[in-house]
C-alpha positions in Angstrom: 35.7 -42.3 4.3 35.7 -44.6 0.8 35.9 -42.0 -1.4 35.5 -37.9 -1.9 31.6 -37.4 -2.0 30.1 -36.1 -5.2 29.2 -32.2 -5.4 25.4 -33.0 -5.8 25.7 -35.0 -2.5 27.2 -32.1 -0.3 24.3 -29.3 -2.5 21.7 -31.7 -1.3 23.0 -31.7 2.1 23.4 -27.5 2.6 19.9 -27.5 1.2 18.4 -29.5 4.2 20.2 -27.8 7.0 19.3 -24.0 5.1 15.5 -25.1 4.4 15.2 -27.1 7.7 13.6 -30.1 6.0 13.4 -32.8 3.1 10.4 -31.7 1.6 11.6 -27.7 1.6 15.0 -28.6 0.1 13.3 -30.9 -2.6 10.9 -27.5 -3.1 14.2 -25.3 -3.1 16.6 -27.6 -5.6 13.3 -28.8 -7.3 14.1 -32.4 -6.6 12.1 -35.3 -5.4 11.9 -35.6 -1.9 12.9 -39.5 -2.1 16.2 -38.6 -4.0 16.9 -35.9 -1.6 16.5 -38.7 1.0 19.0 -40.9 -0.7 21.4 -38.1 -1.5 21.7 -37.6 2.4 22.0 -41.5 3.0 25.0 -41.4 0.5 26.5 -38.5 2.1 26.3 -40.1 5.3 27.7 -43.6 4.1 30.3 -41.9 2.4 31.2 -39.8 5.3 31.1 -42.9 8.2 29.0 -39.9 9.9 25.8 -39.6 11.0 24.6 -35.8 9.5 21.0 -35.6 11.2 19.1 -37.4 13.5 15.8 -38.8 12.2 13.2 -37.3 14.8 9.2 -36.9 14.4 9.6 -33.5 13.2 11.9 -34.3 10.6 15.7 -34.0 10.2 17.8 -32.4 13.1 21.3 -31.4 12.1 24.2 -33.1 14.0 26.4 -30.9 15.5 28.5 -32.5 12.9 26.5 -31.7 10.3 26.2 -27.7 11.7 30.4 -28.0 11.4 30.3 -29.0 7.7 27.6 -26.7 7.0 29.8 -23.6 7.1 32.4 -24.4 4.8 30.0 -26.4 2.1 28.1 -23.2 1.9 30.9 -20.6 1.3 32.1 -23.6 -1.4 28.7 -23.3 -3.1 28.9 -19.3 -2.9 32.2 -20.2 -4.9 31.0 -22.0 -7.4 28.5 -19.8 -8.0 30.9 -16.6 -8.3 32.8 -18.8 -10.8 29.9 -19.7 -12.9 29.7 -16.2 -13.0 33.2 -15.2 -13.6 33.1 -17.7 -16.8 29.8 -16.0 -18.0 31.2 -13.0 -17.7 34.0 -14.0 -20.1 31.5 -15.0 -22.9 31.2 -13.0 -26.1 28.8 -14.9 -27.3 25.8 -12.8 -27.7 23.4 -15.7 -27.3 22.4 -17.6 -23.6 19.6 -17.1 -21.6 18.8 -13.9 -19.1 17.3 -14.6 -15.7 15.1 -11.5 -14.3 13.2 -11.0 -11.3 10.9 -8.2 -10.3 8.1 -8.0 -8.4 4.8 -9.0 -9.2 3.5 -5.8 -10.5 6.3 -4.8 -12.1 6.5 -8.7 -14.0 2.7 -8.6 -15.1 1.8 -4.8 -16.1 6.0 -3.0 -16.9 8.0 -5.9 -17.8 5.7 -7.4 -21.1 6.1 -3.9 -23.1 9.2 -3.3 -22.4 10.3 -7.3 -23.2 8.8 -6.6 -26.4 11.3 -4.3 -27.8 13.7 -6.0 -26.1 13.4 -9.4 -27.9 13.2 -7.4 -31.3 16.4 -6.5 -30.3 18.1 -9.3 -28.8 16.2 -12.1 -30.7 19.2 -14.8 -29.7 18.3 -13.9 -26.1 16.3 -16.3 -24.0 14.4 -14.7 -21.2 13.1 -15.9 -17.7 11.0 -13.9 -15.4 10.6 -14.3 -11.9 7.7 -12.6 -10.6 8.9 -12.6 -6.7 7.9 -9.7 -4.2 10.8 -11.3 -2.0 14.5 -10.7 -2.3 15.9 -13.2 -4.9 19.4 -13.4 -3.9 21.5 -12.7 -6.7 24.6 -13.8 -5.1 23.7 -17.8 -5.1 22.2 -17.2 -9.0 18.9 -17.3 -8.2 18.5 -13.9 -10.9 21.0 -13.0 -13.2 19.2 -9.2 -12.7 17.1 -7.9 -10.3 14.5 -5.0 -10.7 14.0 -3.8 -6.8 12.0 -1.2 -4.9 14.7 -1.1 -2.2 18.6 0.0 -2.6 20.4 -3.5 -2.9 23.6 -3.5 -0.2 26.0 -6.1 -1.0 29.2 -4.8 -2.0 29.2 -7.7 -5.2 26.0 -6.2 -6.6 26.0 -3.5 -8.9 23.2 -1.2 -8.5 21.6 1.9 -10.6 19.2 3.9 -9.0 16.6 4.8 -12.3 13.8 6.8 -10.0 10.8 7.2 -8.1 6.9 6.1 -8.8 4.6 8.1 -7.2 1.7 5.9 -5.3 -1.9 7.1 -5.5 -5.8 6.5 -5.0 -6.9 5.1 -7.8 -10.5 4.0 -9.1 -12.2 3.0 -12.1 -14.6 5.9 -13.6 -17.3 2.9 -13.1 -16.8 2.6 -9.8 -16.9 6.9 -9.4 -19.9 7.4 -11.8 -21.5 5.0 -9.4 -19.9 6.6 -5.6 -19.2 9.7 -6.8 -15.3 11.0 -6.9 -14.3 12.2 -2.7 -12.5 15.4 -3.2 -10.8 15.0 0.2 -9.2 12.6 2.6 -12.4 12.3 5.1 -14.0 11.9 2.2 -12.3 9.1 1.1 -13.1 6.8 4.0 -16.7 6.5 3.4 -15.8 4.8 -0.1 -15.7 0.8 -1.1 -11.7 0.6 -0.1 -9.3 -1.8 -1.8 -6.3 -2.6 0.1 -4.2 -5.5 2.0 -5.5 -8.4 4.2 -2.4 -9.8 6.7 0.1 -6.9 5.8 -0.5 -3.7 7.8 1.2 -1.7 5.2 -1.6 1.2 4.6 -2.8 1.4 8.6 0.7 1.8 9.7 0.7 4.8 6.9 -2.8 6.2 7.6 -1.4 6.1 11.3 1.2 8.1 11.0 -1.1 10.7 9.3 -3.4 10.3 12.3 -5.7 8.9 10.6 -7.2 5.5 12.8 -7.8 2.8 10.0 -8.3 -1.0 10.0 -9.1 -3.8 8.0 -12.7 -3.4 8.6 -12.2 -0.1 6.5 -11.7 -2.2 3.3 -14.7 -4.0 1.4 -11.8 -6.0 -0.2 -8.6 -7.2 1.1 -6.0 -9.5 -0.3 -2.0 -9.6 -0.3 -1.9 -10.2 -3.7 -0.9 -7.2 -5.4 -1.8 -8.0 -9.2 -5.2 -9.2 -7.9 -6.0 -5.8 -6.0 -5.4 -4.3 -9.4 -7.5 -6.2 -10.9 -9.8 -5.6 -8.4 -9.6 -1.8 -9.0 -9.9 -2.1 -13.2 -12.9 -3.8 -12.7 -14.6 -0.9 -10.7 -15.2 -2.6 -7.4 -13.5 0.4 -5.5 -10.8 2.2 -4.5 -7.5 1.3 -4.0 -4.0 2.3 -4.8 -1.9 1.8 -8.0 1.3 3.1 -9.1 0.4 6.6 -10.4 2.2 5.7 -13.8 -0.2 2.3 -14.4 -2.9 4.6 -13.4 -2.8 6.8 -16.3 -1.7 4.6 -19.1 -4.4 2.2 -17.9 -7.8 2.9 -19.6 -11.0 3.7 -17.7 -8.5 4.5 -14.6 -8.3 7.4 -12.5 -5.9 8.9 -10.2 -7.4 10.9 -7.8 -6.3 14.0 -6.9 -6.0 12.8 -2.8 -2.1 13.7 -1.3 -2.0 10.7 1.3 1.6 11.6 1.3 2.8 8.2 0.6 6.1 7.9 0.3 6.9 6.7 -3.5 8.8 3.7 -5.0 12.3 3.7 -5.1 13.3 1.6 -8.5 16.6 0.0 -8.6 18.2 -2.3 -11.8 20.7 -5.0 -9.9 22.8 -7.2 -11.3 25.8 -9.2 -9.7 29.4 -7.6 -10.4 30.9 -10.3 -12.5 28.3 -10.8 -14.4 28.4 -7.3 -16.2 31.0 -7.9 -18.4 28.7 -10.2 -20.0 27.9 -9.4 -23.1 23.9 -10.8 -22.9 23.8 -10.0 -19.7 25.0 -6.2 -20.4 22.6 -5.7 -23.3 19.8 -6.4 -21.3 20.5 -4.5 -18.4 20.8 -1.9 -20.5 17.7 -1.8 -22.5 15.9 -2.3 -19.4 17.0 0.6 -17.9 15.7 2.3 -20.8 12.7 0.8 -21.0 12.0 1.5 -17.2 13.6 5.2 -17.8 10.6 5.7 -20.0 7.9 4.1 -18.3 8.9 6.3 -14.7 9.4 9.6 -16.5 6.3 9.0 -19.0 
């Protein structure tokens, strides 16, 4: 070995083996796939060790390379926790929050409620992730995370702030049009909005016995903002968080029990980073402004 490889060489390198390939690590570390490339060759010349064999798939770990991957990644998972660790120590009310919620929440909650919050905390930059996956809060990907699921790590600190009820919706178009089914049999001769790949709603209508599929639904997509849209614009009837429903003109919630089971709302943030000051303030005023909006 000539020398102690730089930090960015061995990041580079855990991003390969956890992506499985140049092109997702450059995705992941939002790098060009060409310095990726180089990082590795580095690493490797620095090392006198081959890391992965050059194949015409792509890059195949060494068993080497699967050696160093455990300890680089538990240092990275370090370095993280003490990037937190020194936020956390800040009292400097200024900085930038990192949030991610899911893509509902980001497009129709998140904008009002950002709005007081800025007026509030004007020194405070914000970044939203809209993300229906898990951003992992551990590696920094969020500073907080606003989830539909109770968070388990034991690092996280979590605050349950409620349930949102999940309904039929339609636009009063799209009713004065169809008419407004008063009962569940009734609602299967409609224009049904739902998903395309995910089997979300049969798997639900199933296990009220009901036999659905995807030829039941005039419109399908596993976009979740787009099947709202969808809905606002009158094209049928689909299902909306009963909350958006009724603050959302022209909208109505119909008066259907599909016995769905609601949304379970969870504010996240990682342990260490609570004592920071930004970070505090705006986990707090979200769970206000998301207090409001569930019990409204």
């Amino acid at each position: 070995m000539n020398r102690q490889p730089d930090w960015s060489l061995w990041r580079s390198f855990a991003a390969v083996v956890a992506n499985g390939s140049l092109s997702a690590a450059a995705r992941a570390l939002k790098l060009s796939q060409p310095t990726l490339g180089r990082h590795i060759e580095a690493l490797e010349a620095s090392l006198g060790l081959p890391l992965f064999e050059r194949t015409l798939t792509g890059l195949k770990p060494t068993a080497a390379a699967l050696q160093l991957y455990g300890p680089v990644s538990e240092a990275e998972a370090q370095l993280a926790t003490a990037t937190m660790l020194a936020e956390g120590a800040q009292a400097e009310p200024g900085g930038t929050v990192r949030i991610t919620a899911s893509a509902m929440i980001s497009n129709y909650v998140l904008p009002d409620l950002l709005l007081g919050i800025r007026e509030r905390h004007p020194r405070i930059a914000i970044e939203v992730v809209p993300s229906d996956s898990a951003e992992n809060l551990l590696l920094r990907e969020a500073d907080i995370a606003i989830r539909m699921f109770r968070p388990t790590q034991l690092e996280l600190v979590t605050r349950r702030l409620g349930d949102i009820a999940l309904v039929p919706a339609a636009h009063e178009r799209y009713l004065a049009r169809r008419g407004t089914p008063a009962s569940i049999d009734a609602l299967w001769s409609h224009e049904l909005i739902g998903f395309d790949r995910s089997d979300a709603i049969l798997l639900h209508a199933r296990s009220l016995g009901i036999t659905l599929t995807r030829d039941n639904f005039a419109l399908r997509s596993d976009d979740q903002p787009h099947l709202w849209e969808l809905i606002k614009a009158g094209l049928g009837i689909g299902f909306a968080q009963e909350n958006m429903a009724r603050r959302t003109p022209g909208i109505v919630a119909l008066p259907i029990d599909l016995a769905i089971p609601p949304l379970e709302i969870w504010l996240t943030t990682h342990r260490d980073l609570f004592t920071s000051h930004r970070i505090r303030a705006i986990y707090d005023a979200l769970a206000e402004g998301l207090l409001t909006y569930i019990n409204a």
